[in-house]
N, CA, C and O of each residue as an XYZ file, in Angstrom:
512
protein
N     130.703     27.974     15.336
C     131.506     28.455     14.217
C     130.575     28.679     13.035
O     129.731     27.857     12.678
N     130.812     29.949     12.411
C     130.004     30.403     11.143
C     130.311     29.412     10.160
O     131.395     28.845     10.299
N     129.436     29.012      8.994
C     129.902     28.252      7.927
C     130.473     29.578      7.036
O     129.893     30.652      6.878
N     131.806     29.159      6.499
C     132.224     29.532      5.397
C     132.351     29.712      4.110
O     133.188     28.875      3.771
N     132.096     30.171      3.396
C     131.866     29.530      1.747
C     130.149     28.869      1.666
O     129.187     28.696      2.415
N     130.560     28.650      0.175
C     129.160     27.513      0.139
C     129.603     26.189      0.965
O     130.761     25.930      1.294
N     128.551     25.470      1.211
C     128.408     24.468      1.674
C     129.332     23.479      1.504
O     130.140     23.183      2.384
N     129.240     22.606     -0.235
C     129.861     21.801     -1.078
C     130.189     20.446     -0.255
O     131.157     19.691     -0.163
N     128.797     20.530      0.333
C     129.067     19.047      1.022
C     128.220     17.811      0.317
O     127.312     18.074     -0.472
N     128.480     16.796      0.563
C     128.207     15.485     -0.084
C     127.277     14.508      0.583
O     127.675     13.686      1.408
N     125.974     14.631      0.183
C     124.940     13.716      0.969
C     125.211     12.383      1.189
O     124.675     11.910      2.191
N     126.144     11.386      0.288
C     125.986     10.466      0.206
C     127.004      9.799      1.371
O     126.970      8.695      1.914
N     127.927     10.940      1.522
C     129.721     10.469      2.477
C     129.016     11.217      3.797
O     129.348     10.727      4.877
N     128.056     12.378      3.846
C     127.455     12.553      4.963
C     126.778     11.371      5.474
O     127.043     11.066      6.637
N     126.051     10.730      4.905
C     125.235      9.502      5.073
C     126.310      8.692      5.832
O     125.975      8.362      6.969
N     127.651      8.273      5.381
C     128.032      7.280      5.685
C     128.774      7.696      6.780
O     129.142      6.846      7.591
N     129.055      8.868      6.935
C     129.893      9.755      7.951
C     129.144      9.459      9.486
O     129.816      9.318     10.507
N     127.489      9.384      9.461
C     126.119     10.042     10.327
C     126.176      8.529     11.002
O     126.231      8.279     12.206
N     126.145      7.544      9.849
C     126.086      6.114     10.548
C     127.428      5.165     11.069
O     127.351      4.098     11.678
N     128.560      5.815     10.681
C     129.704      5.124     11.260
C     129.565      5.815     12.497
O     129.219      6.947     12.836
N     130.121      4.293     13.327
C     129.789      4.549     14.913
C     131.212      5.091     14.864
O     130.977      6.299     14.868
N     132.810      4.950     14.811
C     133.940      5.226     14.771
C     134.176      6.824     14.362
O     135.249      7.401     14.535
N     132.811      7.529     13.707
C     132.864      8.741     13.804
C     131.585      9.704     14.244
O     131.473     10.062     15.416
N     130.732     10.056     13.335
C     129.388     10.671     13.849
C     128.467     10.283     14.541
O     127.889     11.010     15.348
N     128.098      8.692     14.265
C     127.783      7.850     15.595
C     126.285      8.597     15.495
O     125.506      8.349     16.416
N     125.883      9.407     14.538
C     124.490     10.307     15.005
C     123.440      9.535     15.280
O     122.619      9.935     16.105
N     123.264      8.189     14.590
C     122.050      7.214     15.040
C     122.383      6.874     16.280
O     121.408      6.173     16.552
N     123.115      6.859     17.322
C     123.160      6.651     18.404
C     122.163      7.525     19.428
O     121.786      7.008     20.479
N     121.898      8.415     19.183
C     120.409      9.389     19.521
C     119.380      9.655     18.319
O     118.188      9.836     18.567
N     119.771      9.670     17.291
C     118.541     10.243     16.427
C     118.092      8.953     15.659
O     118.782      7.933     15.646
N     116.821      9.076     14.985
C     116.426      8.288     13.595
C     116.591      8.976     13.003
O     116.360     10.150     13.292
N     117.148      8.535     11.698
C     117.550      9.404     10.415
C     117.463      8.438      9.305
O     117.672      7.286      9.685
N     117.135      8.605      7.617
C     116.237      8.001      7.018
C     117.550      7.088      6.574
O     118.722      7.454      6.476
N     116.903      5.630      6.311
C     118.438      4.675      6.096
C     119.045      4.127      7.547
O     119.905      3.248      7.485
N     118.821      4.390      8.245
C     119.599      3.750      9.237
C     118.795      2.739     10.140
O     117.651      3.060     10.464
N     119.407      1.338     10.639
C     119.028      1.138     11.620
C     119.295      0.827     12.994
O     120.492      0.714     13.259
N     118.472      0.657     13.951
C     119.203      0.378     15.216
C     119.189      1.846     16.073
O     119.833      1.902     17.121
N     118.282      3.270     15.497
C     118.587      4.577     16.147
C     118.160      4.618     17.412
O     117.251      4.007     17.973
N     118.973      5.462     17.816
C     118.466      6.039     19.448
C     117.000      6.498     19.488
O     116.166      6.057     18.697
N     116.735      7.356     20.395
C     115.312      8.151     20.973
C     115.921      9.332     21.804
O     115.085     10.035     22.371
N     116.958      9.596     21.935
C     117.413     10.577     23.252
C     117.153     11.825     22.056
O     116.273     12.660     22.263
N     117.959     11.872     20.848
C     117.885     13.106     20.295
C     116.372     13.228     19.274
O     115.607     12.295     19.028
N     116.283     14.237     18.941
C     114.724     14.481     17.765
C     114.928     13.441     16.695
O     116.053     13.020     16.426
N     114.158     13.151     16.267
C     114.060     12.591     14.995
C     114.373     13.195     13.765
O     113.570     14.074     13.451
N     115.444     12.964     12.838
C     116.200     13.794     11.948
C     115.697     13.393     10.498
O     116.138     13.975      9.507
N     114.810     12.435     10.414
C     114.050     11.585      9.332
C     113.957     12.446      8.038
O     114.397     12.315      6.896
N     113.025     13.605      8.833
C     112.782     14.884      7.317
C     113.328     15.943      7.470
O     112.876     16.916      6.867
N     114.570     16.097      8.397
C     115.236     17.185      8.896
C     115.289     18.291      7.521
O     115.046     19.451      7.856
N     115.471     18.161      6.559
C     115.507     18.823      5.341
C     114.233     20.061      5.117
O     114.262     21.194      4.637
N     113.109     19.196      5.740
C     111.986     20.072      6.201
C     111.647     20.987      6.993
O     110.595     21.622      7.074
N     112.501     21.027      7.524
C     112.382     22.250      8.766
C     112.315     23.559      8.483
O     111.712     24.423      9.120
N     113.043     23.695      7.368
C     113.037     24.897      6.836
C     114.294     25.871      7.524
O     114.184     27.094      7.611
N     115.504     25.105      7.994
C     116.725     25.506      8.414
C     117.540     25.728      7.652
O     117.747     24.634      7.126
N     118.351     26.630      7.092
C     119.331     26.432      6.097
C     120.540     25.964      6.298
O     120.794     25.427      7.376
N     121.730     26.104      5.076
C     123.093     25.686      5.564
C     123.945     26.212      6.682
O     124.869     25.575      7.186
N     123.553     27.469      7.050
C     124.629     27.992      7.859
C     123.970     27.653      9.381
O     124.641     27.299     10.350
N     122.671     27.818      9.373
C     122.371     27.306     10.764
C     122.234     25.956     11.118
O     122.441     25.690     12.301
N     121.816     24.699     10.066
C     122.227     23.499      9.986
C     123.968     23.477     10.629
O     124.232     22.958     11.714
N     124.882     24.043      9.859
C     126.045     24.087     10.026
C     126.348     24.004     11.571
O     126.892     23.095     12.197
N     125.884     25.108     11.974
C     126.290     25.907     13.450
C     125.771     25.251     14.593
O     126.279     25.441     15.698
N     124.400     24.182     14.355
C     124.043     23.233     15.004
C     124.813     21.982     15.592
O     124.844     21.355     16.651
N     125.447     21.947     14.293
C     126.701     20.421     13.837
C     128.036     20.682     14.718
O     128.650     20.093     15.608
N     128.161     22.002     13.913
C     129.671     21.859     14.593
C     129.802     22.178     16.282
O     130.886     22.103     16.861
N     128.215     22.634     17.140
C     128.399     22.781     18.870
C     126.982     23.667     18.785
O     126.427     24.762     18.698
N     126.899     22.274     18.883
C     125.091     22.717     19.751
C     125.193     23.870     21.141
O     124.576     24.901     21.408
N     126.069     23.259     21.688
C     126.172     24.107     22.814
C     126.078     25.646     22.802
O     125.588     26.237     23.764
N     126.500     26.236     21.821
C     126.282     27.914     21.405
C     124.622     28.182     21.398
O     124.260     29.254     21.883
N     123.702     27.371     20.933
C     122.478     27.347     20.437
C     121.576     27.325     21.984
O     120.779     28.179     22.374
N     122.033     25.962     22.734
C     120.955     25.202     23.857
C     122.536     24.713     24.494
O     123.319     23.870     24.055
N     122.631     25.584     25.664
C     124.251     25.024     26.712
C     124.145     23.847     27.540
O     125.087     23.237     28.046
N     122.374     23.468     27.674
C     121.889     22.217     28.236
C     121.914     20.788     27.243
O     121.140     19.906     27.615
N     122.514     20.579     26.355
C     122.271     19.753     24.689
C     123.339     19.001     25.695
O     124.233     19.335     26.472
N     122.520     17.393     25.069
C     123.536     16.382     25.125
C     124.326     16.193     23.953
O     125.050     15.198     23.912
N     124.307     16.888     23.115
C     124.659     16.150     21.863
C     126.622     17.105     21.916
O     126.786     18.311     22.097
N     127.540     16.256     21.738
C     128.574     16.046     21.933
C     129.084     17.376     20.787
O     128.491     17.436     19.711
N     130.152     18.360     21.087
C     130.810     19.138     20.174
C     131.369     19.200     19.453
O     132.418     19.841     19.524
N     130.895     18.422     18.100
C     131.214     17.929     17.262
C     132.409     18.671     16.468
O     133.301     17.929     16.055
N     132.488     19.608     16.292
C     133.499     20.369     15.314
C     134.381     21.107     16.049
O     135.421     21.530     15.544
N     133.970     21.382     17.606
C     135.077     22.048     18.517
C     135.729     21.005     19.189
O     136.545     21.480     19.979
N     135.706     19.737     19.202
C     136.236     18.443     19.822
C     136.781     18.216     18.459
O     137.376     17.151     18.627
N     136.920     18.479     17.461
C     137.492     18.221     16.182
C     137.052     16.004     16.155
O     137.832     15.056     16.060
N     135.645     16.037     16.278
C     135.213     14.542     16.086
C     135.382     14.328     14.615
O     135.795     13.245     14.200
N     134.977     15.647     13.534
C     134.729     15.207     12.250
C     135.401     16.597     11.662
O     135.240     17.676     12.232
N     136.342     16.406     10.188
C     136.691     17.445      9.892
C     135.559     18.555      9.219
O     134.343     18.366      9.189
N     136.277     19.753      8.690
C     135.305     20.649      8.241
C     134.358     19.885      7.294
O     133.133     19.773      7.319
N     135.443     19.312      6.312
C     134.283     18.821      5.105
C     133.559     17.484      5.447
O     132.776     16.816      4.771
N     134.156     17.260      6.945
C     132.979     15.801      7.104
C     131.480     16.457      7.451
O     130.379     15.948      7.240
N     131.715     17.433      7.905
C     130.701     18.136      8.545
C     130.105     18.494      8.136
O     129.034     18.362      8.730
N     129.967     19.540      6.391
C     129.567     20.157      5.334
C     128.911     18.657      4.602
O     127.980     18.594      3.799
N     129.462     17.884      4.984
C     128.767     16.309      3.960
C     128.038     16.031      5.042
O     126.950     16.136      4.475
N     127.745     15.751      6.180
C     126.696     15.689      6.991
C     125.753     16.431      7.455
O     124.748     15.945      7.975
N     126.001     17.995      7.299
C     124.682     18.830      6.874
C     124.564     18.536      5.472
O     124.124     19.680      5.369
N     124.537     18.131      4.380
C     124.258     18.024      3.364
C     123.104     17.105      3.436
O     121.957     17.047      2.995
N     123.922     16.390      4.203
C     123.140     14.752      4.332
C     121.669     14.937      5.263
O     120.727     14.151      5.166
N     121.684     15.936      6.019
C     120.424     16.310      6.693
C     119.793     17.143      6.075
O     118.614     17.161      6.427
N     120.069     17.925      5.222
C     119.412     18.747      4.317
C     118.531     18.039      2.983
O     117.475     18.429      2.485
N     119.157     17.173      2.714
C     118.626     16.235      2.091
C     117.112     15.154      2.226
O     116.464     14.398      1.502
N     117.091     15.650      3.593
C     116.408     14.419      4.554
C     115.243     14.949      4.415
O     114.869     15.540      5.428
N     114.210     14.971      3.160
C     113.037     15.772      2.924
C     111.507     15.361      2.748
O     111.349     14.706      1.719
N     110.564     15.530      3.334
C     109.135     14.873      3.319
C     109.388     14.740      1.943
O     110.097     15.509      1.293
N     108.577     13.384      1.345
C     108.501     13.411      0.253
C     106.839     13.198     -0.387
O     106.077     12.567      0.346
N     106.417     13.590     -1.408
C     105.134     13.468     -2.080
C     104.789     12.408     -1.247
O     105.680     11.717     -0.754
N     103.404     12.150     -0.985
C     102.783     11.012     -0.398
C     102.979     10.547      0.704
O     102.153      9.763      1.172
N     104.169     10.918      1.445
C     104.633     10.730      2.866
C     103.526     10.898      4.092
O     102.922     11.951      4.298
N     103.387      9.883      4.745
C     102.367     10.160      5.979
C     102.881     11.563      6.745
O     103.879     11.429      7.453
N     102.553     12.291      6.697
C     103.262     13.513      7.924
C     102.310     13.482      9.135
O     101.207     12.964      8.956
N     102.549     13.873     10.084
C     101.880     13.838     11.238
C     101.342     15.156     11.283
O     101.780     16.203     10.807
N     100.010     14.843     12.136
C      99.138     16.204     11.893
C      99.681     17.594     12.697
O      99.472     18.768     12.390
N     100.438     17.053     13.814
C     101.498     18.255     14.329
C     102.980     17.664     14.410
O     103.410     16.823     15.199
N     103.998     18.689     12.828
C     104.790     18.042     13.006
C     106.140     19.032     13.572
O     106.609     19.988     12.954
N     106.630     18.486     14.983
C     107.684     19.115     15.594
C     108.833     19.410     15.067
O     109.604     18.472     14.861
N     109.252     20.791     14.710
C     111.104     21.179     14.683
C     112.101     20.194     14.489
O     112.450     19.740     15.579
N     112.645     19.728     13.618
C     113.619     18.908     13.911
C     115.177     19.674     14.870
O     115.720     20.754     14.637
N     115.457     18.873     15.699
C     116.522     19.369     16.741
C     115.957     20.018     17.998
O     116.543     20.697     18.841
N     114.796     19.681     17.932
C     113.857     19.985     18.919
C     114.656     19.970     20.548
O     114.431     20.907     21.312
N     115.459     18.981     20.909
C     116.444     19.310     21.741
C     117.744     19.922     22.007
O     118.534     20.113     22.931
N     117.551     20.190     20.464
C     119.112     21.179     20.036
C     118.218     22.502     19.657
O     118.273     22.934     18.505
N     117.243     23.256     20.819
C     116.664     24.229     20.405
C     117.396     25.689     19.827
O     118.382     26.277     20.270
N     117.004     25.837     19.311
C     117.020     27.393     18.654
C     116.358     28.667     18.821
O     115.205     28.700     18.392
N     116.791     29.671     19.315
C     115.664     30.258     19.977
C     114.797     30.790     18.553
O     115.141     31.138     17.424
N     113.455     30.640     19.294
C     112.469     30.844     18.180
C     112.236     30.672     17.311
O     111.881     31.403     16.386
N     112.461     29.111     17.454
C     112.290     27.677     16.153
C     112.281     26.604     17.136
O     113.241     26.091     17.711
N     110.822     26.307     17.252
C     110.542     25.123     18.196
C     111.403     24.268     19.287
O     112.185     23.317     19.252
N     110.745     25.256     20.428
C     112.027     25.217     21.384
C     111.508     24.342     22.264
O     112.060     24.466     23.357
N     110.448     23.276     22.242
C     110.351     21.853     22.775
C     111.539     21.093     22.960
O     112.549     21.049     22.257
N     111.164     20.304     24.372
C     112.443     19.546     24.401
C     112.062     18.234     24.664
O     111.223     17.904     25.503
N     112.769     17.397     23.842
C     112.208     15.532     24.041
C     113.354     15.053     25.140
O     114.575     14.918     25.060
N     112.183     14.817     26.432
C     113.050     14.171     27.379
C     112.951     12.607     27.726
O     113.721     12.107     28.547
């Protein structure tokens, strides 16, 4: 599903949206910055902000990976109606947010975030 409108989502209720297991559950595969206890199955979402993805394809990732990569474990989030529109717009917010910062160790090759939620022709590695 296309994003609509601006964004007008909320980093902070995305945050809390990403780590409740009763809804987004997203640390259950990813690390993402703030959380603990994350999976390893999905990419690491740490500096996801960095990727250089914007809102609408952030968006389109969220709401069904499956359009993107039909092989993705990652569950259909917005066509299973797991999280509403604006939970969803606050949890890309919340990954958009997620940005190398000054002084940050970066790694000398650093991989795509969603690296298993590939995109064609945006680092289409897959972490198995």
């Amino acid at each position: 599903k296309a994003l609509e409108g601006p964004l007008n989502g909320n980093a902070g209720k995305g945050k809390q949206i990403a780590f409740a297991r009763d809804r987004g559950n997203c640390l259950a595969c990813h690390v993402m910055p703030g959380g603990s206890q994350p999976g390893s199955r999905g990419p690491d979402l740490s500096h996801y902000g960095s990727s250089g993805r914007n809102e609408a394809e952030t968006y389109a990732m969220v709401y069904d990976t499956r359009t993107i990569n039909p092989e993705t474990l990652m569950p259909p989030i917005g066509t299973n109606d797991i999280l509403t529109d604006q939970e969803l717009r606050d949890v890309v917010a919340f990954l958009l947010s997620s940005k190398w910062e000054a002084g940050d160790d970066r790694p000398q090759v650093h991989h795509a975030a969603f690296g298993a939620h590939a995109v064609p022709g945006r680092g289409q590695q897959r972490h198995r």
